[in-house]
N, C-alpha and C positions, 0 to 999 in steps of 0.2 A: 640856614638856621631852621631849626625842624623842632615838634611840639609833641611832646607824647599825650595822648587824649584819650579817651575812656570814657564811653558811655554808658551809663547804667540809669535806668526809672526816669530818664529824662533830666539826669543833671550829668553836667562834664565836668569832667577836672583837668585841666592841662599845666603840664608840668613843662619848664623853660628852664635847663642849666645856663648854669652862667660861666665864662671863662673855659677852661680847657677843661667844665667837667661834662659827662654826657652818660647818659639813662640807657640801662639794658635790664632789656628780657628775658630771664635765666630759662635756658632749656630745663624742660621735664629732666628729672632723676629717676633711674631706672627702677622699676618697682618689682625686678627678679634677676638674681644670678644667672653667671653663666649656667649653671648646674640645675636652673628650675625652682629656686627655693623663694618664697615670695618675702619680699621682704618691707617691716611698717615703715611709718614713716620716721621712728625714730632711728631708726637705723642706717635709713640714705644720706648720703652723704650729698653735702650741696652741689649741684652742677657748677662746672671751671667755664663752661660756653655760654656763652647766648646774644643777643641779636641787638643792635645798636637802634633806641627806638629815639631818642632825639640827641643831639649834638649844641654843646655852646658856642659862641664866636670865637673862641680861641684864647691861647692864653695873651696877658698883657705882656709886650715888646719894653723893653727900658728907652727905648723913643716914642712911646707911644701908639706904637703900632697895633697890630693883634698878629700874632702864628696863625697860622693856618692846620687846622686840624687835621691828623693823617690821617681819620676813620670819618668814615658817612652813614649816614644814616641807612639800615638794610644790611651793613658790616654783619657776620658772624665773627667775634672775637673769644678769647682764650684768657684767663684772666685767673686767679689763685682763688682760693674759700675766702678769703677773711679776708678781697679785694673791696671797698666802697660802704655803701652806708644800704642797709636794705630797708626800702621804704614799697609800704599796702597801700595800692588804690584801687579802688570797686573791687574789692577783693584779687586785684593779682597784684603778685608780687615784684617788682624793679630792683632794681641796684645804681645808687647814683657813685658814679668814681670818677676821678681825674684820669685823663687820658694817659696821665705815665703808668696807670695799673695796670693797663693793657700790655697782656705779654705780647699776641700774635694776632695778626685777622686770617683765618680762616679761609679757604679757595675752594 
């Protein structure tokens, strides 16, 4: 189990999903075309990547068990624009989603 944490001015904030959901990092969006042309920010489109910064204990089993999660923490994964809930802390940005958003882990 792993803690996404963040510190800024001397306060932390750490953030613990629960169940099968788990907190990512969304890569930088390109800030220029192929072709050179720079582009604002209204116009980038969200990154589909980025980096697995904490994990839940898994989802609930109908015996009461827990799954076991296929991604770890450090994962680059692949995941859609409109995958999770985007949540600010000390100004950067995460994405919290259940592990079935996850298209791909990344190699």
């Amino acid at each position: 189990m792993a803690t996404a944490t963040k510190s800024k001015d001397k306060t932390t904030v750490k953030l613990q999903p629960i169940g099968d959901r788990l907190v990512v990092k969304r890569e930088e969006s390109e800030g220029k075309t192929a072709g050179g042309i720079v582009l604002p920010d209204s116009a980038k489109d969200k990154p589909t990547r980025g980096t697995v910064v904490a994990i839940g204990d898994g989802r609930l089993l109908e015996d009461g068990s827990r799954g076991a999660m296929q991604v770890k923490v450090g994962d680059r994964v692949l995941f859609t624009s409109y995958s999770g809930e985007n949540i600010e802390i000390a100004d950067e940005e995460y994405v919290l989603m259940a592990e079935s958003e996850v298209l791909a882990v990344l190699e």
